[in-house]
C-alpha angles and dihedrals in degrees: 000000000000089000087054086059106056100039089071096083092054084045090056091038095059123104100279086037125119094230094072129075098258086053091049094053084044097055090039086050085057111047091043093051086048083050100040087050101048079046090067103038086066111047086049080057099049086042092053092042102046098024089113093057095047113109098215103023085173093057095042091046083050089052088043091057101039093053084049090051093047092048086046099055091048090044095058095033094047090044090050087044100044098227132040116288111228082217093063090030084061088041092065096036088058095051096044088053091047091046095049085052096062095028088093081063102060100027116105112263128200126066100283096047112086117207102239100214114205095131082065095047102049094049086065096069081045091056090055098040081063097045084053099055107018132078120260095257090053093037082061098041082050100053097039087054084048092056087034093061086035084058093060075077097079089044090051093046111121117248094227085055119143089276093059093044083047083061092040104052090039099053083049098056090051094045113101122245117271109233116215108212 
């Protein structure tokens, strides 16, 4: 029984085991495609769901399918290859970057309005795919492009945002009444 039991490393550090470096890009191939996918899902749901407050669907649609694209082509060139390709890993970071750029363009603006923030979501799962398969100088590079595009947000923000209706609606409630003679 004892021998059984160590004989399991050995078993799942074979060829087609999970303890060598081909089982570790597998298994990095897998969980990135099951990421990837439940990324997209939900960015198709947020789209269905707040297309009608987007202020350029059509921009936004052209950003959606481009970062699929982009996923798509990683997914099936990292699945053939068996581990994630740097070329197609720089591929998506590029277009992350690129999409959270115009997203300020298409995302609602005014108080009542919510951003609705999927760009940012999806460019999460990118940042890890480079600090999977980059080295540590370019996983940085990437991610800092990455905060660097997220940060276009607070450019984008709209001036009459919750913070400026805050101040509004304060400065209203301590003014005193006008009276009309």
């Amino acid at each position: 029984m004892a021998r059984g039991v160590a004989g399991w490393p050995s078993v799942w550090a074979s060829r087609d085991g999970l303890l060598n470096s081909q089982g570790v890009d597998r298994a990095t191939v897998g969980a990135t495609a099951a990421l990837k996918i439940q990324n997209l899902l939900q960015m198709v749901a947020a789209i269905v769901l707040t297309i009608g407050d987007s202020r350029r669907p059509w921009l936004e649609l052209t950003a959606a399918a481009v970062f699929t694209v982009s996923g798509l082509v990683l997914l099936v060139v990292a699945v053939r290859a068996q581990r994630l390709p740097r070329a197609a890993v720089a591929v998506d970071v590029s277009v992350a970057v690129a999409v959270l750029l115009v997203a300020p363009l298409f995302q609602p603006v005014g108080p009542v309005q919510p951003w609705f923030d999927w760009p940012l979501l999806v460019a999460f799962l990118v940042a890890a795919e480079a600090s999977a398969c980059f080295s540590l100088t370019l996983a940085c590079a990437a991610t800092l492009c990455l905060m660097g595009a997220a940060a276009s947000w607070l450019r984008g923000a709209s001036p009459a945002g919750p913070a400026a209706t805050l101040v509004a609606a304060r400065a209203e409630a301590l003014s005193p009444p006008v009276s009309q003679a």
